[in-house]
C-alpha positions in Angstrom: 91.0 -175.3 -26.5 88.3 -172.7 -25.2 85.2 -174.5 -24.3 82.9 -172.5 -26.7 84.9 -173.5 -29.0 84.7 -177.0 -28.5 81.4 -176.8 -28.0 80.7 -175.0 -31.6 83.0 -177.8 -33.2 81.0 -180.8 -31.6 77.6 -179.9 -33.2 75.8 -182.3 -35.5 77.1 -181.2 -38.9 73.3 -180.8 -40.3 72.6 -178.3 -37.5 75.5 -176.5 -37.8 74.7 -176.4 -41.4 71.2 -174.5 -41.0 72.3 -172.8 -38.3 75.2 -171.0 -40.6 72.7 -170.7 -43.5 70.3 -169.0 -41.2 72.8 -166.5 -39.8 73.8 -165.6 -43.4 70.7 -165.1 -44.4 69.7 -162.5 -41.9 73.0 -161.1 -42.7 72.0 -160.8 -46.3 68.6 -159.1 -44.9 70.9 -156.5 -42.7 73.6 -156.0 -45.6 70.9 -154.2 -47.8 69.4 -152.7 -44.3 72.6 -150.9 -43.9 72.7 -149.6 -47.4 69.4 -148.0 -46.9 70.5 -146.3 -43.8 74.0 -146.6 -43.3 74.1 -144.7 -46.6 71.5 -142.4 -45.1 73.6 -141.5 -41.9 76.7 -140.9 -43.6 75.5 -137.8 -44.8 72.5 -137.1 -41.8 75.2 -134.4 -40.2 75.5 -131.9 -43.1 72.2 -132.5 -44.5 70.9 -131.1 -41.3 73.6 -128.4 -41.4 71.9 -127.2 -44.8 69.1 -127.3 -43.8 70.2 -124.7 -40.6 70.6 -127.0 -37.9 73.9 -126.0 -35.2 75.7 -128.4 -33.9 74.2 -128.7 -30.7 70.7 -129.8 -32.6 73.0 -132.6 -34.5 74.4 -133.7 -31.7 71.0 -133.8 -30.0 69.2 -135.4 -32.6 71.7 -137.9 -33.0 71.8 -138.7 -29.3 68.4 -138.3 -29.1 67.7 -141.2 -32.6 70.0 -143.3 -30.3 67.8 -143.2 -27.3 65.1 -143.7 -29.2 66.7 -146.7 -30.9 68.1 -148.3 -27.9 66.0 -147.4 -25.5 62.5 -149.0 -26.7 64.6 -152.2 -26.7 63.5 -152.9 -23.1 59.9 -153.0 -24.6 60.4 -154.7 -27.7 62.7 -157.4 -25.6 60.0 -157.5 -22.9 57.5 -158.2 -25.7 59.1 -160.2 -27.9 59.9 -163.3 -25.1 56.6 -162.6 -23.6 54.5 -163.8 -26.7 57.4 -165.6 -28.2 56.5 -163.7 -32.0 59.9 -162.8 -32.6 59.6 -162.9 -36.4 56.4 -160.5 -36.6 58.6 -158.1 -34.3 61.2 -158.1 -36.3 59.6 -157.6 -39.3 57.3 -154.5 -38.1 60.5 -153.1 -37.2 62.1 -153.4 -40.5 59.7 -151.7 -42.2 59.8 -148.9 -39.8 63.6 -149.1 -40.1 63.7 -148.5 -43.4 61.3 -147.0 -45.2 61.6 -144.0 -42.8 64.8 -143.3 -45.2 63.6 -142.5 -48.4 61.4 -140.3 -47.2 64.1 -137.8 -45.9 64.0 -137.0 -49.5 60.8 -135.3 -48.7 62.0 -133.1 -45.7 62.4 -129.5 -46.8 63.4 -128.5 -42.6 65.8 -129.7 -40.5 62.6 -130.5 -37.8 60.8 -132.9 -40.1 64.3 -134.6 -40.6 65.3 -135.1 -37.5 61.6 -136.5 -37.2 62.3 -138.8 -39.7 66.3 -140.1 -38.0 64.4 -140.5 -34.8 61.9 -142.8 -36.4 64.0 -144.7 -38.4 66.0 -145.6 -35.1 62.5 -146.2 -33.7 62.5 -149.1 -35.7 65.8 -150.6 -35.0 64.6 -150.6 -31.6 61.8 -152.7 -32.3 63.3 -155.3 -33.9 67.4 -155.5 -32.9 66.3 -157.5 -29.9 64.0 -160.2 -31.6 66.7 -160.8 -34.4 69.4 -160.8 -31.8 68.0 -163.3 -29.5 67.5 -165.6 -33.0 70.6 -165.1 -33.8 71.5 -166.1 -30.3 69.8 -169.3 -30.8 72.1 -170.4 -34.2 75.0 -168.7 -32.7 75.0 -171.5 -30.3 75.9 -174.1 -32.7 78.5 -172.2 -34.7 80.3 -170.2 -31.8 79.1 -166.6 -30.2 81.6 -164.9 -31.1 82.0 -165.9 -34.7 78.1 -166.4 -35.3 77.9 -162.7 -34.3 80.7 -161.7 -35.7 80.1 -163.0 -39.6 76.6 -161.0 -38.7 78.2 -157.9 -38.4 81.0 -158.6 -41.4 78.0 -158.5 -43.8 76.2 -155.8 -41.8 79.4 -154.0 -42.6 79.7 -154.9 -46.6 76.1 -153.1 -46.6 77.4 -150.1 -44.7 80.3 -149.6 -46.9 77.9 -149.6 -49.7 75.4 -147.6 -49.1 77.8 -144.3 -48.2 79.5 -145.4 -50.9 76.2 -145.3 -53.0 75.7 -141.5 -52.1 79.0 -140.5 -52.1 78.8 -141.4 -56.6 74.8 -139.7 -56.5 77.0 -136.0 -55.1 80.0 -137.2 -57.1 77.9 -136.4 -59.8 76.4 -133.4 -58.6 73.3 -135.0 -57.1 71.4 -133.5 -54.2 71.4 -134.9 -50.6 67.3 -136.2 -50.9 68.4 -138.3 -54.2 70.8 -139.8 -52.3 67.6 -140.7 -49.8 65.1 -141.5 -52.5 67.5 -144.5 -54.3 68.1 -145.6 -51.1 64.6 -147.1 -51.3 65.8 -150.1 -53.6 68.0 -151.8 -51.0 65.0 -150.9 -48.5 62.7 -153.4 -50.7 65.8 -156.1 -51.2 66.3 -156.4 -47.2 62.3 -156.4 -46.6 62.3 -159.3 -49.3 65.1 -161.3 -48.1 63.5 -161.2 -44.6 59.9 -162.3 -45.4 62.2 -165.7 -47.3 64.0 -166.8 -44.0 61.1 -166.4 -41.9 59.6 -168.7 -44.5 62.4 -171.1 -44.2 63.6 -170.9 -40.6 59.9 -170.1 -39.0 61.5 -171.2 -35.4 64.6 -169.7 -34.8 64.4 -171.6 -31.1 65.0 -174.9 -32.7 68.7 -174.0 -32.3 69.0 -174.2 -29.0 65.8 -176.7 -27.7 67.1 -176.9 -24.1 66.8 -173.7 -21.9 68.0 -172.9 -18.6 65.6 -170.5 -16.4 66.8 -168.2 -14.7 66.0 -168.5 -10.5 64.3 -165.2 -9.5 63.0 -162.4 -12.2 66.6 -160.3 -12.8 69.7 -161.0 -14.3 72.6 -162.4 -13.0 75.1 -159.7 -11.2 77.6 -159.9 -13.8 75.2 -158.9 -16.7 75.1 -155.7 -14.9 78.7 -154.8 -14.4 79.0 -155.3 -17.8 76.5 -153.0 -19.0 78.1 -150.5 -16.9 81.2 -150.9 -18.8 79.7 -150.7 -22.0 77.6 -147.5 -20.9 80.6 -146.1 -20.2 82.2 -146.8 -23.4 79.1 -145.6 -25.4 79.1 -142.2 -23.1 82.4 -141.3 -24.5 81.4 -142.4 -28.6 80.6 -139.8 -30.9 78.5 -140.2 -33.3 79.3 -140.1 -36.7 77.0 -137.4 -38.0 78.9 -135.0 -35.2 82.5 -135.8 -36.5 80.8 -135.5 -40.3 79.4 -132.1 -39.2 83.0 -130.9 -37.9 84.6 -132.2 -41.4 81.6 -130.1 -43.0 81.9 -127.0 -41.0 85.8 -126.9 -40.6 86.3 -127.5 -44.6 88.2 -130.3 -43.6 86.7 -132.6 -46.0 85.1 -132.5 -49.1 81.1 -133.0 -49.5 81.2 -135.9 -51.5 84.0 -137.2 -49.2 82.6 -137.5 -46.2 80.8 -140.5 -47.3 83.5 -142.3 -47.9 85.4 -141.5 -45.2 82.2 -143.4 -43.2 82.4 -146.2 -45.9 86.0 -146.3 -45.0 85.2 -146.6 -41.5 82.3 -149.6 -41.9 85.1 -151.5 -44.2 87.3 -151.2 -41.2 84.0 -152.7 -39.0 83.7 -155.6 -41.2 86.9 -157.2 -40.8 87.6 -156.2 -36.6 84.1 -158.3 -36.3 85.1 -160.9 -37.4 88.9 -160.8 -36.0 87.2 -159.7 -32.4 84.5 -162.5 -32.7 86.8 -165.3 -33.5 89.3 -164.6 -30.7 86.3 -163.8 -28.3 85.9 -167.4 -28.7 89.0 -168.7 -27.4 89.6 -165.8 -25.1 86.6 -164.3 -24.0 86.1 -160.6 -22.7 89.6 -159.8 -22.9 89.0 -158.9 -26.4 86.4 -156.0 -25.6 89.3 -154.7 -23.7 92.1 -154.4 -26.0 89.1 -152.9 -28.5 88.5 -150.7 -25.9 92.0 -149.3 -25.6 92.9 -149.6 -29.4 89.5 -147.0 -29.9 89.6 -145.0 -27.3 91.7 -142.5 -29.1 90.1 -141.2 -32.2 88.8 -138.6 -31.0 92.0 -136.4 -31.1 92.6 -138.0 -34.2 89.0 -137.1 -35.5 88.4 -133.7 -34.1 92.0 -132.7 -33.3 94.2 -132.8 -37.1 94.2 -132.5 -40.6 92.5 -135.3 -43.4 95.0 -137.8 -42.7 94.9 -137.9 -38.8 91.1 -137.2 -39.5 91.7 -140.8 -41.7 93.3 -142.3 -38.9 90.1 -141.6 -36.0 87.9 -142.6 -38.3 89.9 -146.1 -38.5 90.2 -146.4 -35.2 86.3 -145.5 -34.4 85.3 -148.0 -37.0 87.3 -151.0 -35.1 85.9 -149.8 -31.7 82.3 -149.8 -34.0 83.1 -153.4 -35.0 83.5 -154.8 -31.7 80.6 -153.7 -29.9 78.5 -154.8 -32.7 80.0 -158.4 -32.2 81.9 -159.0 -29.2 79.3 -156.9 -27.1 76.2 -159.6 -28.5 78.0 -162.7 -28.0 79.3 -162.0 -24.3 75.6 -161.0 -23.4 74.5 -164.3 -24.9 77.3 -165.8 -22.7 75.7 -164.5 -19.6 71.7 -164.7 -20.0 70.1 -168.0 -20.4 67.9 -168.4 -23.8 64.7 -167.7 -22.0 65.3 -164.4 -20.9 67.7 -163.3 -23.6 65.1 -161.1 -25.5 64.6 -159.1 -22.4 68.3 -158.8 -21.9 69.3 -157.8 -25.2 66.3 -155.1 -24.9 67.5 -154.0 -21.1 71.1 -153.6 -22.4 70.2 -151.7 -25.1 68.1 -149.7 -23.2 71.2 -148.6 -20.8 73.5 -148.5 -23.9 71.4 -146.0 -25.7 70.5 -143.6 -22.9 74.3 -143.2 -22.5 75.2 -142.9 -25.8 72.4 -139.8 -25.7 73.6 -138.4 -23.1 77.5 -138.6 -24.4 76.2 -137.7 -27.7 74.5 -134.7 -26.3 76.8 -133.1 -24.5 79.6 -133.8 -26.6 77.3 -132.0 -29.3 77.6 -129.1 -26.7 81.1 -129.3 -26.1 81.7 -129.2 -29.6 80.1 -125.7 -29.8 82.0 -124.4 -26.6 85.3 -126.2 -26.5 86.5 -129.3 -28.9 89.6 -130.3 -27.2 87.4 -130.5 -24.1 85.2 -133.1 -26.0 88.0 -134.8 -26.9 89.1 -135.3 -23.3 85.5 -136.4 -22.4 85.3 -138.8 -24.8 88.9 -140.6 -24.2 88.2 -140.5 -20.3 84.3 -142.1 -20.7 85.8 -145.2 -22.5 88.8 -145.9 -20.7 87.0 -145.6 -17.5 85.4 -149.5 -19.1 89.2 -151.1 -18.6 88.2 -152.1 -15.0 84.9 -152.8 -15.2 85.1 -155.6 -17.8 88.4 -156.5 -16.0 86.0 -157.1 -13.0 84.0 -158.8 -15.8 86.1 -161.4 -17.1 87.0 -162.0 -13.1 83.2 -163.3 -12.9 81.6 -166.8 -13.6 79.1 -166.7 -16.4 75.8 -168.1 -16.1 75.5 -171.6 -17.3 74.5 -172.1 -20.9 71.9 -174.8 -22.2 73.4 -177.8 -23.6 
């Protein structure tokens, strides 16, 4: 048996207790957090299309709200280990997070819009890496890969719902900004649910009391190799607001349907976490490979053919999107001991983002000039991770606390 999971199955049973009620709880808190914008970007693409934006601005601005939103990480991380207020972090950047959605309702020009994406990524940024490194912490005692995979499952349940959500407010005949405004309820759920487990579970550290320090001030070779894999594979992912602006533009899909095709894709999330976490566990990086290979072709799918091939990339982008959300997390969490982790998940984030910018960005140009050439692009970036995480998984880890 893997020895993470032998270690998950030899915790105290009361531990392993809170530490699974804590992770479901700040699942609950990012289940109605994706509702609120989950249900926002699934129709980000074509709102800016009416609103006169080409699709070299949508690919720009999403690129751009992914920068933003990855790449203040490496603040945010730096920040949130230095004063240890994890919990304050994360809440300021929840607010920001979400309440930058309903006011898209408000934006009459595709500038103050794009304003608005950039700002609700802004808030991700601030506060992914203080609730990752807590969830680091109870992931400990119930296994990486699962801890951060049941995270993401109902992340997922929120992001098939809120698309979902607007796809019934155009069903019947709404417009795109009440679609934003209702999107304000779930904003007030998560914000609620969060402000209860920091009541309960006030120190998130408690999890995992021992902690290794790292000798010198980086990280360890092998968390960089890694992140050049996964820059690589974030390089060559669109975004979905570009493939929702080529289903827009090309007539491809139905209004109303383009929603569900991204609810489609988030259901498809949901499970892949929690298959990729699980086997993570016993097998390690691995996994992120064969995700890697098993996603690395939607975009001919996506870009390339009718509704159902269309059906099939999205499928296959959503189990790529499931993996790095959980198998990504728990092999960082592997690699960085629990002192530094906040800085980690903030510098790999950082690198993530800036790649999925600049892939974003010219694949938003490409798509302008020549779409099978982004296609090739895009299958190229992500394949070109196989041997870099093969070099991974050849590498010892750093040793965990225990």
């Amino acid at each position: 048996m893997n020895e993470r999971l032998q270690e998950a199955q030899n915790v105290p049973r009361d531990l392993k207790g809170s530490a699974l009620r804590f992770v479901v709880l700040l699942g609950i808190v990012s289940l109605c957090a994706d509702v609120t914008y989950e249900g926002a970007r699934s129709i980000t693409g074509p709102f800016l299309a009416v609103l006169g934006a080409s699709g070299a601005v949508v690919g720009f601005v999403a690129g751009f709200g992914e920068l933003i939103g990855y790449g203040l990480r490496i603040v945010s991380g730096y920040v949130s280990d230095r004063t240890g207020k994890y919990w304050t972090i994360a809440i300021v950047g929840y607010a920001v997070n979400l309440l930058a959605v309903p006011l898209l309702a408000l934006a009459g020009r595709w500038e103050i819009a794009a304003l608005l994406i950039v700002t609700e990524r802004m808030g991700k940024a601030i506060r992914a890496p203080a609730r990752d490194a807590m969830l680091s912490h109870a992931t400990k005692q119930i296994g990486r890969g699962f801890g951060f995979g049941l995270h993401e499952a109902l992340d997922q349940i929120g992001a098939v719902t809120g698309p979902l959500l607007v796809a019934a407010v155009l069903y019947f005949k709404g417009r795109y900004q009440t679609g934003f405004a209702i999107l304000l309820v779930p904003a007030l759920v998560a914000m609620s649910v969060l402000l209860v487990a920091r009541w309960i579970y006030p120190h998130s550290r408690e999890f995992e009391a021992k902690v290794i320090k790292l000798e010198g001030k980086g990280f360890p070779r092998v968390f960089w190799i890694y992140l050049a894999a996964v820059a690589a594979i974030a390089a060559g992912y669109a975004d979905f607001p570009l493939m929702a602006f080529h289903f827009e533009k090309t007539s491809l899909v139905a209004d109303n349907w383009i929603p569900v095709l991204y609810a489609v894709a988030n259901a498809v999330d949901a499970p892949a976490a929690l298959l990729f976490g699980r086997l993570f566990d016993r097998v390690g990086i691995p996994v992120l490979i064969l995700s890697s290979l098993l996603s690395a072709f939607f975009a001919p799918f996506a870009f390339l053919g009718n509704f159902h091939l269309a059906l099939v990339g999205v499928i296959l982008w959503g189990i790529g999107m499931g993996a790095q959300e959980s198998v990504m997390r728990a092999a960082l969490a592997e690699m960085v001991p629990a002192d530094k982790r906040g800085s980690a998940y903030g510098v790999f984030n950082t690198g993530y983002g800036i790649f999925w910018f600049l892939g974003s960005a010219l694949m938003g140009w490409l798509y302008d000039i020549s779409i099978p050439t982004l296609v090739v692009f895009s299958i190229v970036m992500q394949l070109a991770s196989i041997p870099l995480l093969l070099w991974v998984r050849k590498m010892p880890s750093t040793p965990r606390a225990t």
